[in-house]
C-alpha positions as CSV (number, residue, x, y, z in Angstrom):
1,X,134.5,-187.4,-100.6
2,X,132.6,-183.9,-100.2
3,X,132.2,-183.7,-104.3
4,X,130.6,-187.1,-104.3
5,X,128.4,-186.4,-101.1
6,X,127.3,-183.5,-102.8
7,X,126.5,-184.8,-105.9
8,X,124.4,-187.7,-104.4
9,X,122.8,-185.0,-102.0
10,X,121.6,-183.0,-105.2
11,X,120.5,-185.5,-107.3
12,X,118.4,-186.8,-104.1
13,X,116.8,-183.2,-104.2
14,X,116.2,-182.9,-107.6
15,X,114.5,-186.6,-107.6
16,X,112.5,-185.8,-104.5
17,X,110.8,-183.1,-106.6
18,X,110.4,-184.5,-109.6
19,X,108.5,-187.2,-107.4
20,X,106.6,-184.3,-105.5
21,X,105.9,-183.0,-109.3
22,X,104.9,-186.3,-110.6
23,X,102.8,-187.6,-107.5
24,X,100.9,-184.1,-107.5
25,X,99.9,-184.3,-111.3
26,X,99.3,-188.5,-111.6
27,X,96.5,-188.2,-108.4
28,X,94.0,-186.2,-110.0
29,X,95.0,-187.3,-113.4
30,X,94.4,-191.2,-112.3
31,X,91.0,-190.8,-109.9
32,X,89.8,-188.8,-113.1
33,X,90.8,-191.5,-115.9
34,X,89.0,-194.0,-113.0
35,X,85.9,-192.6,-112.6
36,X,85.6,-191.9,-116.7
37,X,86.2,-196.2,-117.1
38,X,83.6,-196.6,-114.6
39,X,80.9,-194.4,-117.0
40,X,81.8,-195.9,-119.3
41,X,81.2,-199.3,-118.3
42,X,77.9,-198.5,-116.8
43,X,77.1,-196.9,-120.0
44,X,78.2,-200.3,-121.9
45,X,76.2,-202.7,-120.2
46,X,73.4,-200.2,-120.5
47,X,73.7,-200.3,-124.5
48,X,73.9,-204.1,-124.4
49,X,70.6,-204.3,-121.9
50,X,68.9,-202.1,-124.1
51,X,69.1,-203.9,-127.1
52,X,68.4,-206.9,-125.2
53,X,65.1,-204.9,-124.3
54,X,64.8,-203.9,-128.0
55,X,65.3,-207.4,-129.2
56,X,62.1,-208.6,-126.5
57,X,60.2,-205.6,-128.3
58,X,60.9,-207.2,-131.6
59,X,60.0,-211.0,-130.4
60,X,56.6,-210.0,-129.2
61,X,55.5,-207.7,-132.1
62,X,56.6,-210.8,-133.8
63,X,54.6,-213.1,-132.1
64,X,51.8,-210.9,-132.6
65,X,51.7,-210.7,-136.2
66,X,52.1,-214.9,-136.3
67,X,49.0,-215.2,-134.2
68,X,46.9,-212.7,-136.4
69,X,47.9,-214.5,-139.4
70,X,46.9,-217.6,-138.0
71,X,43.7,-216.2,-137.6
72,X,41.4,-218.4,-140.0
73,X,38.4,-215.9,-140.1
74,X,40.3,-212.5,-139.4
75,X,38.1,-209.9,-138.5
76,X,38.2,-205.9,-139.7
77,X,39.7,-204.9,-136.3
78,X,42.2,-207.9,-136.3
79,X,43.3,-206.9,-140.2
80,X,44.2,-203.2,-139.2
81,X,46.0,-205.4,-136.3
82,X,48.2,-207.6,-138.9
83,X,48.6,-204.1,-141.3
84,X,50.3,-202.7,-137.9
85,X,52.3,-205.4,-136.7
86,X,53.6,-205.5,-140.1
87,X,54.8,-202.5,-139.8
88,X,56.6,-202.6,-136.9
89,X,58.5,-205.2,-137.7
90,X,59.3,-203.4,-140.7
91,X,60.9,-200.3,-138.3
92,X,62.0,-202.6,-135.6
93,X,63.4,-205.4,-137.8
94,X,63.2,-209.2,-137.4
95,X,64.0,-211.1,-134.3
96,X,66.7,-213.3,-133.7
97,X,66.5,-216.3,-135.4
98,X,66.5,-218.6,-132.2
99,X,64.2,-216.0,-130.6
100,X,61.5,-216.1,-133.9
101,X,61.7,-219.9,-133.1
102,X,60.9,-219.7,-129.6
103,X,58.0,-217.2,-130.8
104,X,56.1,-219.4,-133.1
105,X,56.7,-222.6,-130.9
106,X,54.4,-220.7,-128.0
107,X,52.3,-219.4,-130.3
108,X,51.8,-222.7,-131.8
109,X,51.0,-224.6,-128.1
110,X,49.0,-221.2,-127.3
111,X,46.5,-221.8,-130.3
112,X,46.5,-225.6,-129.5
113,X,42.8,-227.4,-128.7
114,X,45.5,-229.0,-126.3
115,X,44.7,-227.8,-122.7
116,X,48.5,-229.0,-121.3
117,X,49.7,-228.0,-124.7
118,X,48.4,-224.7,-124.4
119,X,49.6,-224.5,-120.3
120,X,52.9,-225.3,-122.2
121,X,52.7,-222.1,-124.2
122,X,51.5,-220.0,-121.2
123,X,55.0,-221.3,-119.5
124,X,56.7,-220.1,-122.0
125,X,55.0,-216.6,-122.2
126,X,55.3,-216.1,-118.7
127,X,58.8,-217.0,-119.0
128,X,59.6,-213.8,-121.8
129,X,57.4,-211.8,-119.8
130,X,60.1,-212.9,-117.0
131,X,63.2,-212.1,-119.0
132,X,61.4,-209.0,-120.2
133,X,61.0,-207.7,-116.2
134,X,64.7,-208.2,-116.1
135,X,65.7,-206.1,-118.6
136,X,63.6,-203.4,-116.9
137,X,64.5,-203.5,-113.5
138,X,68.4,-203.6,-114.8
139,X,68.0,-200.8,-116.7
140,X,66.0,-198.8,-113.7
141,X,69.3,-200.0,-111.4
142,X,71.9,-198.6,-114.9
143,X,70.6,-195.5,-115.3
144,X,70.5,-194.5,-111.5
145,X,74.4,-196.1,-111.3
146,X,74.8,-193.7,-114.5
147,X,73.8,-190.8,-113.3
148,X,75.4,-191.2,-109.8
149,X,78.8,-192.2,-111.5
150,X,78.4,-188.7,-114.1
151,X,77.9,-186.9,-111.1
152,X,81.1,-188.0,-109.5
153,X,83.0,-187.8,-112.2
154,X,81.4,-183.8,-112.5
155,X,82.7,-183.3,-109.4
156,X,86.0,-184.7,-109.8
157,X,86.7,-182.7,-113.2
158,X,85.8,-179.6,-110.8
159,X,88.1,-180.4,-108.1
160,X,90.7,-180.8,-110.7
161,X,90.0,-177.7,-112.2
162,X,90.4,-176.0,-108.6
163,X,93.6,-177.5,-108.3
164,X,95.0,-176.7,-111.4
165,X,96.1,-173.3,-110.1
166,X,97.8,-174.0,-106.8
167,X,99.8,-176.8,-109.4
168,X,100.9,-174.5,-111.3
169,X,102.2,-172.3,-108.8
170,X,103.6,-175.2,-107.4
171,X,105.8,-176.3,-110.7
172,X,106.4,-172.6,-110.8
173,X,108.2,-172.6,-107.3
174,X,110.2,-176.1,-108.5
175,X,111.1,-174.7,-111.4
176,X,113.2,-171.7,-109.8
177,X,114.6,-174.4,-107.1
178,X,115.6,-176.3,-109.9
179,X,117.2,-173.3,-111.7
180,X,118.8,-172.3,-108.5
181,X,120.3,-175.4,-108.2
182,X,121.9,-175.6,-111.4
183,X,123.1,-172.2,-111.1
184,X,125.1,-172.9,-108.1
185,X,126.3,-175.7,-109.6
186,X,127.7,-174.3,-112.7
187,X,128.8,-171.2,-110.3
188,X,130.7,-173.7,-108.0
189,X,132.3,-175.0,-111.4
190,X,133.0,-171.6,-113.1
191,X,134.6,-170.8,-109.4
192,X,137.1,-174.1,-109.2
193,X,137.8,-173.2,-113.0
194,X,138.9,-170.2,-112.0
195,X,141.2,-171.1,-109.2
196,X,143.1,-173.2,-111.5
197,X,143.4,-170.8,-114.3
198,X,143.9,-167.5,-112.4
199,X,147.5,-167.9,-111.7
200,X,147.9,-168.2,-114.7
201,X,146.0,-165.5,-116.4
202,X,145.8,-162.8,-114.2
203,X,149.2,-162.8,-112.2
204,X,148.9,-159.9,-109.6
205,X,150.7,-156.5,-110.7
206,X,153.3,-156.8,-107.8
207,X,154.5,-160.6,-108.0
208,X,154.6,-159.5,-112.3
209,X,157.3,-156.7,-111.5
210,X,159.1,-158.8,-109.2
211,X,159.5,-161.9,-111.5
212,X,160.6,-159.6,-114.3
213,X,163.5,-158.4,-112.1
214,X,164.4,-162.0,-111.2
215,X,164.5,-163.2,-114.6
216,X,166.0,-159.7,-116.2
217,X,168.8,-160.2,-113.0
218,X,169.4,-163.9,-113.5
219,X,170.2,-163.7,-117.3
220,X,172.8,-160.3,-116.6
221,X,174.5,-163.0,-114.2
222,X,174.6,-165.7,-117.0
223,X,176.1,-163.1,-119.6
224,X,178.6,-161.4,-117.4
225,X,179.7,-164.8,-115.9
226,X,179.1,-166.8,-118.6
227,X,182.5,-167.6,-119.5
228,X,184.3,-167.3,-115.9
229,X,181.9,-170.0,-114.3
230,X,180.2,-171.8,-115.8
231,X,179.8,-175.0,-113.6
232,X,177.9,-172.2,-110.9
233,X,175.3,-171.3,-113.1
234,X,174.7,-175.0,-114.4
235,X,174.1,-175.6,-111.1
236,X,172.0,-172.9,-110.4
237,X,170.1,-174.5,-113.5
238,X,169.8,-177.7,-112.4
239,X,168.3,-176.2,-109.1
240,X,165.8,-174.3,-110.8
241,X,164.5,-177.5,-113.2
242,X,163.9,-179.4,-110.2
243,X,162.0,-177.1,-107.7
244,X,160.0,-175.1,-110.6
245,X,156.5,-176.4,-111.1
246,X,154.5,-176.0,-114.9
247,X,152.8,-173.3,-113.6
248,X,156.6,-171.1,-112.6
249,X,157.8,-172.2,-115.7
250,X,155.3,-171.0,-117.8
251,X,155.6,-167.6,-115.6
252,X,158.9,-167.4,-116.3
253,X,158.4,-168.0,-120.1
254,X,156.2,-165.1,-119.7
255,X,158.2,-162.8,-118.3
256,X,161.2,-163.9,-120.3
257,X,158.9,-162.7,-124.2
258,X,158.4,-159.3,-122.4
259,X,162.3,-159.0,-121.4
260,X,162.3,-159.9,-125.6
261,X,164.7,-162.5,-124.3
262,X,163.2,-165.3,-126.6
């Protein structure tokens, strides 16, 4: 019952501080690895607003350079106009297709004689400009959430850093518990080992010289009486078979090669 309650009581140790080494590395590790996902999901949607933003630029430069071609009596200042809306399409690319429609349908209802057809295109201008003010104001909200998250996650990889000695000394402190542990464990082992075989191996000097005389004494008995009586000294054999343990016989074997008697 004591082996067992020992066994459980050290394996309950050992896990308690495997726990204390795991807990005390996972904490910092995880609040780090969470604060890292949360840049870099504030820095995601800020991509995806700002080519949202990028694709608005794109739309109106586009619009642009369909109203100036519509123009049917361009003027000098509304040619170097077309010659550099041209080119910024060329460096910003095309709009969406769906977007380039939506473009030349206002511009279209813009350059109408219609007065409700032109109100139409000023709705849907207004409405860009709209969606445009959007983009803005998220990105204003992104970039502040950006910079607030980077500086928390500055701080964390700080405090971490901090830590990183006392956690060391810490493992360094389990690890010799640990060691200390196993060494009693295999010293309680070695010790029970040696109980057993010590008996055996290392007989003390006096209980040696004593034995030999038994044996030496006991065999002069059988050869001198051998012959006379020999139902005695079958009986004293019989005795000694049934209260002699391995561990006397053996001893006795011993003896018995140094008395050259086998």
């Amino acid at each position: 019952m004591d082996k067992g309650w020992n066994f459980y009581r050290d394996s309950f140790y050992i896990l308690v501080i495997t726990c204390i080494i795991v807990g005390g590395c996972a904490s910092p590790l995880g609040r780090f690895n969470k604060q890292e996902k949360v840049v870099e999901n504030i820095e995601r949607k800020q991509t995806e607003n700002t080519d949202q933003q990028v694709e608005s630029g794109r739309t109106f430069v586009y619009a642009a350079d369909q109203a100036l071609q519509k123009d049917p009596q361009p003027t000098k200042h509304s040619n170097v106009a077309k010659q550099m809306t041209t080119r910024s399409i060329t460096a910003l690319g095309p709009p969406q297709a769906e977007n380039a429609f939506k473009s030349d349908t206002m511009i279209t209802d813009l350059l109408s004689d219609d007065p409700d057809t032109v109100q139409k295109g000023q709705a849907e201008l207004m409405t860009m400009d709209k969606e445009l003010i959007a983009i803005q104001n998220r990105n204003r909200v992104l970039n502040s959430q950006l910079q607030s998250a980077q500086v928390q996650l500055k701080a964390i990889n700080q405090e971490n850093a901090l830590n990183a000695t006392k956690y060391s000394s810490l493992m360094g402190k389990v690890y010799w518990i640990i060691g200390i542990v196993i060494f009693l464990g295999v010293l309680g082992v070695a010790l029970k080992v040696l109980n057993v075989v010590a008996p055996f191996a290392i007989p003390s000097k006096g209980a040696s010289s004593t034995l030999l005389k038994v044996v030496q004494g006991l065999q002069k008995v059988r050869d001198q009486h051998m012959g006379e009586k020999p139902e005695m000294l079958k009986q004293i054999d019989d005795h000694m078979r049934a209260h002699l343990d391995k561990k006397d016989r053996w001893m006795i074997a011993q003896a018995k090669q140094k008395l050259h008697m086998l």
